[in-house]
C-alpha positions in Angstrom: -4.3 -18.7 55.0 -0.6 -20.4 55.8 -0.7 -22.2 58.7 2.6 -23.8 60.5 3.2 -27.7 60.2 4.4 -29.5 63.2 6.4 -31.8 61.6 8.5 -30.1 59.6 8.0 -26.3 60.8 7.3 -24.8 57.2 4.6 -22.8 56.2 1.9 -25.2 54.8 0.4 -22.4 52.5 3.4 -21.2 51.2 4.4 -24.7 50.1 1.3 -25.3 48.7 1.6 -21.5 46.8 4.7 -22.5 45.3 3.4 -25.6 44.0 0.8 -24.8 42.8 -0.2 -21.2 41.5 -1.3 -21.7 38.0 1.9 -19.4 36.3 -0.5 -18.7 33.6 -2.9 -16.3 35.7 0.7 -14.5 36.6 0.9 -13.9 32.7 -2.1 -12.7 32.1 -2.3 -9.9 35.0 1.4 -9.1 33.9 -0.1 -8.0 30.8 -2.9 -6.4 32.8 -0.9 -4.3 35.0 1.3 -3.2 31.5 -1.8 -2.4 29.9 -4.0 -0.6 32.3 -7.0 -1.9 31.0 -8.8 -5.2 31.0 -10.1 -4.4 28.0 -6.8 -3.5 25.9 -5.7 -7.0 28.0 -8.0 -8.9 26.7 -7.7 -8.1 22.9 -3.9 -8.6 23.4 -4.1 -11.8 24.9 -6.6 -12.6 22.4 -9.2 -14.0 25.0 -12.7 -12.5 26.7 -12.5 -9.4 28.8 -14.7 -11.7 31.2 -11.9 -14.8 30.7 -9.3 -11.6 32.3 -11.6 -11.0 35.0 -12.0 -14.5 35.7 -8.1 -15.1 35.6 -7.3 -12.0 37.8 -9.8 -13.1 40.6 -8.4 -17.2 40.6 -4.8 -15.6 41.2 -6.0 -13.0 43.9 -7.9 -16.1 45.4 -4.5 -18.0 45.1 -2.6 -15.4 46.5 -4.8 -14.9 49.0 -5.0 -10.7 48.8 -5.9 -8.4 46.4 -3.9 -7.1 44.2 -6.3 -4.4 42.3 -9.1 -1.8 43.3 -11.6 -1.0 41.3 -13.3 2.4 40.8 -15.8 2.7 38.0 -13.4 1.8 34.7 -10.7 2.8 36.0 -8.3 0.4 38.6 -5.1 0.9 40.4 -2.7 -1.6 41.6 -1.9 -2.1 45.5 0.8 -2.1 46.9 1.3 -5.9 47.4 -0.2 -6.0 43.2 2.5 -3.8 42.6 5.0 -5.9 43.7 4.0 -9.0 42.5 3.3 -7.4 39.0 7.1 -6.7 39.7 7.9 -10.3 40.7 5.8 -11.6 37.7 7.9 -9.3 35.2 10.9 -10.8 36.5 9.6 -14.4 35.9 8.3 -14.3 33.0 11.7 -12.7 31.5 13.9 -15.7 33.2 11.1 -17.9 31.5 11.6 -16.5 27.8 15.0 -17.5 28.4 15.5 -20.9 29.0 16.1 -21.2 25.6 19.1 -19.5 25.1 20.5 -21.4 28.2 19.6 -24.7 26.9 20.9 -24.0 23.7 24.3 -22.0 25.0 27.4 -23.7 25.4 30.1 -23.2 28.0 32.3 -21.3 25.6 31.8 -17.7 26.5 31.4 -15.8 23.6 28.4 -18.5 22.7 25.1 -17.7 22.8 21.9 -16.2 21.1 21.1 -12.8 21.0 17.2 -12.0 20.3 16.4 -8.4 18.2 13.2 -7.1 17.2 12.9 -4.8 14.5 10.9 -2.5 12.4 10.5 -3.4 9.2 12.4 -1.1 6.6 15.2 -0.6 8.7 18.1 0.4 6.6 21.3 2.2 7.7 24.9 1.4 6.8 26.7 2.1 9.7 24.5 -0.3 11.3 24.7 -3.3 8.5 28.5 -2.6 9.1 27.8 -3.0 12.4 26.6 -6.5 12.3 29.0 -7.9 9.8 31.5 -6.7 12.0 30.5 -8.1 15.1 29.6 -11.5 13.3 33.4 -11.7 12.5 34.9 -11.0 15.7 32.2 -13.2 17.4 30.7 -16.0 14.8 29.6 -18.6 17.6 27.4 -16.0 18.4 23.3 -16.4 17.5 20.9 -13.9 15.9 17.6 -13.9 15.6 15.9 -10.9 14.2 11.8 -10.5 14.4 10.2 -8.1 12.4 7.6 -6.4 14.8 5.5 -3.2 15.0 6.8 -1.1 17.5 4.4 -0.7 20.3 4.8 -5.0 20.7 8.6 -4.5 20.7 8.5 -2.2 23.6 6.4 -4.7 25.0 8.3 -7.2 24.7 10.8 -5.7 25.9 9.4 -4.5 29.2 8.4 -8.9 29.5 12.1 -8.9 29.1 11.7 -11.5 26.3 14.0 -9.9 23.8 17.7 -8.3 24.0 17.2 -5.9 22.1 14.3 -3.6 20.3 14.8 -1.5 16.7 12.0 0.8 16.7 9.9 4.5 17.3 9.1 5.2 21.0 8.2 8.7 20.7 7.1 9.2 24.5 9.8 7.6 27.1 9.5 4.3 28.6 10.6 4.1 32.4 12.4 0.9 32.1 13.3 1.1 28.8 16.7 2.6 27.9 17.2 4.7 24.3 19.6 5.4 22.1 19.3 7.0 18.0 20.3 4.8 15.3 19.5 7.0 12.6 17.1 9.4 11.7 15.0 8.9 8.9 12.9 12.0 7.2 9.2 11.4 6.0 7.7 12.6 3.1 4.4 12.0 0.7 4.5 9.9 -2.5 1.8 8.2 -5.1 2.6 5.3 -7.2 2.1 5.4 -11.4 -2.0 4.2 -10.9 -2.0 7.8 -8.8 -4.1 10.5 -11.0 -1.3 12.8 -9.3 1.2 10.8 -10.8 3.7 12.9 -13.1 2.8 16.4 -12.4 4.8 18.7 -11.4 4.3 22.1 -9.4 1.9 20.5 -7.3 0.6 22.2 -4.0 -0.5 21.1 -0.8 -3.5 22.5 -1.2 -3.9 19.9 -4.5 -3.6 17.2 -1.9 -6.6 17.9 0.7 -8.5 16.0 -1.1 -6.6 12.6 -1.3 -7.3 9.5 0.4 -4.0 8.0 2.1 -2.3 5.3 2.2 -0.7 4.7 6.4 1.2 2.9 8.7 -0.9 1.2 11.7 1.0 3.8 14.4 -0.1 7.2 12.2 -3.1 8.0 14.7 -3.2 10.5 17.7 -1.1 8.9 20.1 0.8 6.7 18.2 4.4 6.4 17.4 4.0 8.3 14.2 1.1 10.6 15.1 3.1 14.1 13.8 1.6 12.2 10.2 -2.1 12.6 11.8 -1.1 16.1 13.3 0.7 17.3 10.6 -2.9 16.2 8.1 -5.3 18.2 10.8 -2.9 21.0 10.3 -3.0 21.7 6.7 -6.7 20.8 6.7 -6.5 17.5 5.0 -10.1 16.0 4.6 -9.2 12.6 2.8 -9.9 9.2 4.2 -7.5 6.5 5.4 -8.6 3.8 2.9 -5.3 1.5 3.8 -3.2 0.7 6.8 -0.3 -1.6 7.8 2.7 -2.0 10.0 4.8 -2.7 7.5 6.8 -0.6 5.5 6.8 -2.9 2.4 2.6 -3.5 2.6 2.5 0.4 2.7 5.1 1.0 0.0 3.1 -1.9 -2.2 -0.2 -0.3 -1.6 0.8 3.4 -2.5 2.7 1.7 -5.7 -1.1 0.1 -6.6 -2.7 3.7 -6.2 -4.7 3.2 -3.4 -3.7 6.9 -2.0 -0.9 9.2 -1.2 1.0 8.6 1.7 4.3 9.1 3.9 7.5 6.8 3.4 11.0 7.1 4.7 12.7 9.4 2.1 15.9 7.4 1.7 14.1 4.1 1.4 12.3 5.1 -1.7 15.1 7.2 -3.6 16.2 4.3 -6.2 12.3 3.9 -6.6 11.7 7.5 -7.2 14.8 7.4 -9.9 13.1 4.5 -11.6 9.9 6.0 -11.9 7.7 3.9 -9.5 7.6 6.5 -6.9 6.5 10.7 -7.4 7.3 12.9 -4.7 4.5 15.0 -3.9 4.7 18.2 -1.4 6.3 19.6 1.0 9.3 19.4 -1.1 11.2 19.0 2.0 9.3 16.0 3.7 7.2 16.2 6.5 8.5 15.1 9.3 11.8 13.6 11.2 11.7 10.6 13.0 14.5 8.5 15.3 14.6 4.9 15.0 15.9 4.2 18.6 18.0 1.1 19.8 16.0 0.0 22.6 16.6 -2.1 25.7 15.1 -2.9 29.2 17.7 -1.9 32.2 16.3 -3.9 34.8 17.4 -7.3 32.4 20.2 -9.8 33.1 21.9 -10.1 30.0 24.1 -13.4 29.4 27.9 -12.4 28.0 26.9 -12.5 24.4 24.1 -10.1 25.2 26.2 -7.7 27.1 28.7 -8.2 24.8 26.6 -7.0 21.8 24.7 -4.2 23.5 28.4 -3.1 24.8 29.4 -3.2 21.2 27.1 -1.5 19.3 26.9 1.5 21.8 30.8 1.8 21.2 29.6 1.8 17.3 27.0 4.8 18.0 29.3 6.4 20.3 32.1 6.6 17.0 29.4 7.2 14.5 27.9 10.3 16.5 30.8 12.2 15.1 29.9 11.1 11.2 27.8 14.1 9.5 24.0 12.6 8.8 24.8 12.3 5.0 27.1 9.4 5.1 24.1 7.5 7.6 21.7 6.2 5.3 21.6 4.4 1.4 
């Protein structure tokens, strides 16, 4: 408990609070309280489920309340773990970046601006974009990580990036959205494929097939319609590959593993060279929107406002282009 000094009329708890909490245990039930689950905590954080349990208990001891009840599995927040979960968000963004301050100058277009991106991200209006902006503003820093999309969005609700490239099929409450570009989905097999070559193919020719897919094609993941759209036309072949990336997937389907989805206009110079054969629907599959993503609640330096300022102006210009002169 606090109790008052006599000397100097502060709280004695407090000080010691701010002294000492361990900011650690504030980092690990931030990513509680964003997970929902001790469980899915722990395998992020790469640590025990007991270690989390042991963690969130020191800080509620610190804190000197509690900040989560329990009821079987499930938990729910207070009202005081609510708002330090909102306190600890806040943190832990001003944290991330102390970099960028160090490293900023005075000048006020100088500074860094952190993206993270899905890989196989390709879209001229958006490479224009860039070398644009690096002209009118070359003191200004990129750098670009290449991430799956569920870490980008969390990321970017740690407020540890600027800026997120990526699916997010269901809203995120902090998260504003914006299209980049659509890009269309459809199956392909590489030359190894028995498939390979023929023509006149059905779907019915491909219930069979194992397939070749991206970590986030699974009920409830960013690119589930894949999973949805299998169930639907009765597809009984097994997953025998999987990655995140769009160039581990695209190598894989090349080396004949299975059949499986890629972005239609990343592959069309591969299809013309005969590495690539498009299988049904003739059409594609599915649409999806890669999104520009970015968290409302963050204080952006100038060069950050600056380039999220910019490159809304870009969308807001290329909203009025027809979708054939988007992608290469």
């Amino acid at each position: 408990m606090s109790t008052l000094d006599p000397v100097t009329g502060s709280w004695a708890g407090r000080r010691f609070l701010n002294d000492r909490l361990d900011w650690n245990l504030l980092r690990t039930y931030l990513v509680i309280g964003q997970e929902g689950s001790m469980s899915r905590a722990a395998a992020r954080l790469h640590i025990t489920q007991s270690a989390v349990s042991q963690a969130l208990k020191r800080l509620e001891e610190q804190l000197d309340c509690l900040l989560i009840v329990r009821s079987g599995r499930r938990f729910e927040l207070t009202e005081t773990g609510e708002e330090v979960l909102r306190i600890a968000t806040d943190i832990y963004g001003d944290i991330s970046r102390l970099g960028t301050v160090v490293q900023s100058r005075q000048d006020d277009v100088v500074g860094k601006i952190r993206i993270l991106t899905v890989s196989g991200v390709k879209a001229r209006h958006y490479d224009e974009f860039l070398a644009d902006f690096h002209a009118a503003h070359p003191k200004i820093e990129l750098e670009v990580e290449v991430l799956g999309s569920p870490d980008i969005i969390s990321s970017l609700l740690q407020k540890t990036a600027t800026l997120g490239v990526g699916l997010c099929r269901l809203p995120q409450p902090r998260l504003e959205q914006r299209v980049l570009f659509r890009e269309r989905y459809a199956y392909f097999c590489g030359p190894r494929h028995r498939l390979f070559g023929q023509a006149n193919l059905s779907l019915q020719q491909l219930a069979t097939e194992n397939f070749v897919s991206f970590t986030s094609d699974q009920l409830g993941g960013n690119l589930s319609p894949l999973t949805l759209f299998r169930d639907q036309q009765g597809f009984t072949g097994k997953i025998v590959a999987s990655s995140t990336s769009f160039e581990e997937i695209h190598r894989l389907i090349c080396a004949g593993f299975g059949i499986g989805c890629l972005p239609i206009h990343l592959v069309r110079r591969d299809v013309e060279q005969g590495l690539l054969w498009p299988l049904p629907p003739e059409d594609g599959v599915v649409d999806f929107d890669i999104q520009l993503l970015w968290n409302r609640e963050q204080k952006m330096s100038q060069a950050e406002a600056l380039f999220l300022q910019s490159i809304q102006h870009m969308l807001s210009i290329h909203e009025q282009v027809p979708d054939s002169l988007v992608l290469r």
